[in-house]
Steps between C-alpha positions, in 0.01 A plus 500: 500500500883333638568521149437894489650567844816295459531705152518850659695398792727417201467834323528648840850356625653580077381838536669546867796361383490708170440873653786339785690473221486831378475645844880359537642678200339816634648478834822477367509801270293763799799299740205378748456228716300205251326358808332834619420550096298172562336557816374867331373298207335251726316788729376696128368150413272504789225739365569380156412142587132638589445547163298246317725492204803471691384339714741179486806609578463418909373136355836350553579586889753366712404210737677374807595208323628666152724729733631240740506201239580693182690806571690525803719199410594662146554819719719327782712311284595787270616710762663224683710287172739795480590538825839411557555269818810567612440890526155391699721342727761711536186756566308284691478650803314863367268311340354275728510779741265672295336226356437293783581703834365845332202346414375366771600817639253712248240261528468522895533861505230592222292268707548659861494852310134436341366284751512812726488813306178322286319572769539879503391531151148302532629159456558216718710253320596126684876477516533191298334680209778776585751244489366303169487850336912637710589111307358554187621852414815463654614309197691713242459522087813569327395539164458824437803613759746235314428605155611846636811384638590349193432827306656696709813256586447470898764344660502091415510435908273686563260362230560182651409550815186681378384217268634196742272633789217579262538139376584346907231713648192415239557136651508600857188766467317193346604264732365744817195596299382131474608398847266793594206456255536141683409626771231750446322187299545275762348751752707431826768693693734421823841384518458177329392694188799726514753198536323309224549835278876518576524121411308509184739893396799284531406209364362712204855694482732187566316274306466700193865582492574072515230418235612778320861363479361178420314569201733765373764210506309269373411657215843581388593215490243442286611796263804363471347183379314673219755748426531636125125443488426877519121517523491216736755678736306815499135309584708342783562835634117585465386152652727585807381815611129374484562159624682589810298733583148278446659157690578754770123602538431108475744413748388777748158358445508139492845392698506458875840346671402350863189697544660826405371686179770551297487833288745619282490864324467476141635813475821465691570172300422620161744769566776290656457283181550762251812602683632185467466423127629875481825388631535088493304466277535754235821366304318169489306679254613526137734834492280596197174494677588704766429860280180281472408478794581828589197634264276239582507527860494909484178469230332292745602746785358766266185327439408422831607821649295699235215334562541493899542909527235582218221281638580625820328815421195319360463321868411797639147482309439129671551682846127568633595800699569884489851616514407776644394370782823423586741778419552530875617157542733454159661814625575298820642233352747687237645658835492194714655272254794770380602572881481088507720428189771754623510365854541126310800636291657719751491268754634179397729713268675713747522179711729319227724826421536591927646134533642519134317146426568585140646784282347832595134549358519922461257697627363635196414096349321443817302840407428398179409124604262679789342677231535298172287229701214466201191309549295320215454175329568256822301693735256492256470151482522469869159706543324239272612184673254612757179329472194748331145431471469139318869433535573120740553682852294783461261364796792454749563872358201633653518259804761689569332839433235342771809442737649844489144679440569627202231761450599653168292476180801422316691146508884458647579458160382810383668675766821420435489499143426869518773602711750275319385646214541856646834391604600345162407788300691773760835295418478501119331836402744692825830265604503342090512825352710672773764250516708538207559903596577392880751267347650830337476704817653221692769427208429156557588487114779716493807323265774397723843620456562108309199559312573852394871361341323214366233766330761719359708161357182377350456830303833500401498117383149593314588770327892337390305228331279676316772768383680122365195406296427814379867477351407174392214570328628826337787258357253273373311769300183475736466877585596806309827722603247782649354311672779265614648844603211644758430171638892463580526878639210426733630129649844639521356799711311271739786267521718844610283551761426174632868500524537860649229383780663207617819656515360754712312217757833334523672839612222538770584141643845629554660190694250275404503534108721234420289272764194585346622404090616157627224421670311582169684319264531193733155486473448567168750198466246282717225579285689361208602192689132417568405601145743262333383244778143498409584458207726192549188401672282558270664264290574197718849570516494497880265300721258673752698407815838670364275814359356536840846478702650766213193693530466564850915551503464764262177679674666534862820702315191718361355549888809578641586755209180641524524506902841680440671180633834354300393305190716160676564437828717225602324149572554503875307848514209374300195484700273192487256561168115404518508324216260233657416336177863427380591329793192261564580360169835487567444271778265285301739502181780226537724647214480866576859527495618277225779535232216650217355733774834650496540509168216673399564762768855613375394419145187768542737723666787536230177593246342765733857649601631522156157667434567738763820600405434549133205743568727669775758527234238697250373715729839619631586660150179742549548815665320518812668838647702278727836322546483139321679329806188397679487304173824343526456404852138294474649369126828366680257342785333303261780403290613319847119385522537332115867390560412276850142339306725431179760327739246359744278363138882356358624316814103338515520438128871314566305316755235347361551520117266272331225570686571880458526446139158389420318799691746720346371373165134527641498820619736600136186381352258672669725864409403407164168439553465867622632613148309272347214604614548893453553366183171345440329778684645812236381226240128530641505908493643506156208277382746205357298248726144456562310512869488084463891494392603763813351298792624146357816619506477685840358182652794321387767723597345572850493089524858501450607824715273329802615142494739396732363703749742482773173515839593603854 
């Protein structure tokens, strides 16, 4: 009997994640939200699941413990590894006001709201239930909104901000909802209780941003111990997420420090720790497992998330209660907790631009954040935590019930599972499917006036090369003379007018035209810089602590451009960077500034520069529609950049010769390692080596390229 039920919870969870699957490829031809797709799916499985025959497709169903244990940390740390520190910091103000200050906010007004208008619609609720149900729901979903931005192209800070104080505010809802589950199961009330919740929120907050430093440190190092060991490095990732997040359960149950409890969210620290292995440690990993890790993380993201939003539908068949019984009360809620979410944006909001704590949040993000607020998958999880019949707690449950006279057929649980259901399903089949046209209306995605030159260059650069290798080709005999002939007609056409339209933006910037190309090209010279960078990177030509410092050089020029700031400023102007990581170790490391430091600094930044300037030198013989000077000008910059690294490099080469010499031969070696192994690799695809032959020889080669190492 196990045997047969473990076999069609089996069937059931390959057959979710098939039709999930397909459902994915359909939502992205009919241009519709995936997650709504799946919660549909989920809601037609309900009847369909009462038939005998098909009977096991609700076999596998989500647990507390799959959801907390299993899913949330794959869900947490995939939002939170690409999140770039120093723009949460630079940000940080917006979103802990929402995450942390707007929060509380929402939760304490969709309490006082339904603990008093309940009442005038047949039901009379106990605030803490209000409050466990304001803390639960308050916490927002971005799945569905993100993948929206990203289709659309919302702007990056404001994507940010959206996804930091999804990711900041899951930890804080979860923190609250415990502290006040705590004290529903525990059955008392007064002051004491209230100052024992406030100590146990902050050590849950505080304490899971320490331990989640700790861990997320810890185990880079660790990566960087096992680095070029690509499988290992990815399960390291995996191990991470879960084991942070499980010690910080075990901690929170089992540690006490001088009588007091100590809890620590495993939410807030699992997220803290993905952000830091996003950032510290992520060039501890091998540069070629990072695309890697990319797709594994985002499959796992998909997996769990699937299976989260379609089961969620199926959950409504567990429920042993009429919906319709409460239409009166989900309509309620939807109201309550939209006037709640926009008083816990505006708020907090308008309080940072009035005292302009930070840049200027407009008016129309804050209406999109008021209304892009989606709930699913957390709040989900949230409803199961609390104990049902035959869970451990369920009697303290319905002490409590006893307490507050409960006098309703239906459990606490139940309750609130309906109206967070109600709510859930309001935001993705209404605010999911209404977003990405408000985002129109708004023109949150309209192309700035940098974007629109940058549009109109990349159809000109597009269509340029392909006119070249269609002359190429046509030279080489490939295609016939008619057809050479339309092809060419058409690609010179579009090239015309991609030409023709950027001429005519640049006329309507007037004054500003020959602003607006250098800004452009200067950044289309950064881009190169950082692409030739990685590169020396990705061969061990320069050491993580010098690719850092270049790195984070490099990406400020790209802020201010992008802010419409100069691409320099002088070094007295510079403002002190957050680039907290950099200079912890450069108060542990002894050698920071030593003679090869140097070295490989100006060494790395004669290669980029000439890089620069030879690509600047190509594109300046295409005809863009405007004067080549802008050219000259950011060409002639760099040629100053090249000639003070070259003389910098020479006067630390006169220096220390000897030792200069054998890293120059080193690092000669390991520029022939990269054509060796090109080499080996066009070998593989023509078939001249076997499978066995390819990875001996990659082994050795990537032995040779990583030796030497030089480690921060």
């Amino acid at each position: 009997m196990e045997e047969v039920s473990f076999l069609s919870s089996t069937l059931s969870l390959l057959i979710l994640l098939l039709i999930s699957s397909f459902t994915y490829i359909f939502s992205k031809k009919v241009n519709f939200p995936y997650t709504v797709l799946l919660v549909i799916i989920g809601l037609l499985f309900v009847p369909l699941s009462k038939i005998h025959f098909f009977s096991f497709i609700d076999d596998f169903s989500l647990t507390p413990d799959i959801l907390f244990f299993v899913f949330l940390p794959i869900l947490l740390f995939e939002a939170a590894y690409n999140m770039n520190y120093r723009q949460i910091i630079k940000n940080w103000k917006s979103i802990t006001g929402l995450a942390v200050f707007g929060l509380l906010i929402s939760a304490f007004v969709i309490a006082g709201a339904l603990f008093f208008i309940f009442p005038l619609v047949g039901f009379s609720i106990p605030f803490l239930v209000c409050l466990l149900f304001g803390s639960l729901i308050s916490a927002t979903d971005p799945v569905a909104v993100l993948s929206i931005f990203k289709s659309i192209g919302a702007p990056r800070r404001l994507t940010l901000i959206f996804e930091g104080e999804s990711v900041a505010n899951d930890g804080t809802s979860v923190a609250l909802f415990l502290v006040i589950l705590g004290i529903i199961l525990e059955g008392k009330s007064g002051i004491g209780v209230v100052g024992s919740g406030l100590l146990s929120f902050a050590s849950m907050l505080f304490g899971g941003i320490l331990f989640g430093v700790f861990t997320g440190l810890v185990f880079s190092k660790i990566i960087q111990k096992v680095k070029n060991n690509e499988l290992v490095e990815i399960s390291l990732t995996l191990i991470l997420a879960h084991l942070t997040f499980v010690l910080s359960e075990l901690i929170t149950e089992h540690v006490s420090i001088g009588g007091f409890h100590l809890q620590i969210s495993g939410v807030i620290s699992t997220a803290v720790a993905a952000i830091i292995i996003g950032n510290y440690g992520r060039y501890k990993i091998s540069p070629k497992v990072e695309e890697y890790m990319e797709k594994f993380w985002g499959f796992f993201a998909f997996v769990a998330n699937s299976l989260v939003f379609i089961l969620m539908g199926l959950i409504l068949s567990t429920v042993n209660i009429s919906f319709s019984e409460f239409l009166i009360p989900i309509f309620v809620v939807i109201v309550v907790v939209m006037i709640a979410r926009a008083i816990s944006v505006y708020l907090p909001l308008g309080f940072i631009n009035i005292f302009k704590l930070e840049d200027s949040i407009p008016m129309t993000w804050q209406h999109l954040l008021s209304w892009g607020s989606l709930r699913g998958a957390l709040a989900l999880m949230m409803v199961l935590l609390i104990p049902g019949v035959g869970d451990e707690g369920y009697d303290k449950i319905l002490a409590f019930q006893n307490l507050v006279s409960w006098e309703y057929s239906f459990s606490i649980r139940d309750f609130i599972l309906v109206i967070t259901i109600g709510s859930i399903m309001f935001t993705l089949f209404i605010k999911a499917t209404s977003i990405a046209y408000i985002m129109k209306k708004m023109k949150i995605d309209a192309l700035h006036e940098l974007e629109e030159f940058e549009y109109e260059e990349g159809k000109i650069l597009a269509n340029f090369k392909v006119i070249e290798k269609l002359n190429n080709s046509f030279q080489k005999g490939y295609i016939v003379e008619e057809e050479y002939n339309e092809l060419k007609a058409k690609y010179e056409l579009n090239l015309s007018n991609a030409v023709q339209a950027l001429t005519h933006l640049l006329e309507g910037q007037k004054d500003k035209a020959c602003t607006l190309i250098r800004r452009a090209i200067s950044l289309h010279a950064l881009g190169i810089e950082k692409q030739y960078l990685k590169e020396l990177f990705l061969y061990n030509e320069i050491d993580e602590k010098n690719f850092k410092h270049i790195l984070n050089k490099i990406t400020r020029q790209v802020e201010r451009l992008e802010a419409g700031e100069p691409q320099l400023k002088d070094i007295a102007e510079i403002p002190q960077e957050y680039d907290i990581f950099q200079k912890a170790l450069k108060r542990i490391s002894h050698n920071s500034l030593d003679f090869t430091d140097m070295y490989i600094k100006n060494r790395t930044k004669v290669v980029i520069t000439r890089k620069v300037i030879k690509e600047l030198e190509q594109l300046r013989s295409i005809n863009f529609g405007f004067n080549t000077s802008a050219f000259d000008e950011i060409i002639t910059l760099y040629s100053h950049f090249n000639k003070l690294a070259q003389e910098r490099r020479n006067e630390i080469f006169a220096q220390n010769k000897s030792s200069i010499l054998m890293m120059e031969a080193k690092l000669a070696d390991k520029s022939l390692l990269k054509l060796e192994e090109r080499v080996i690799e066009d070998l593989y695809e023509k078939e001249i080596i076997t499978p066995k032959l390819f990875l001996r020889f990659m082994e050795e080669i990537e032995k040779e390229i990583y030796k030497d190492v030089k480690a921060i």
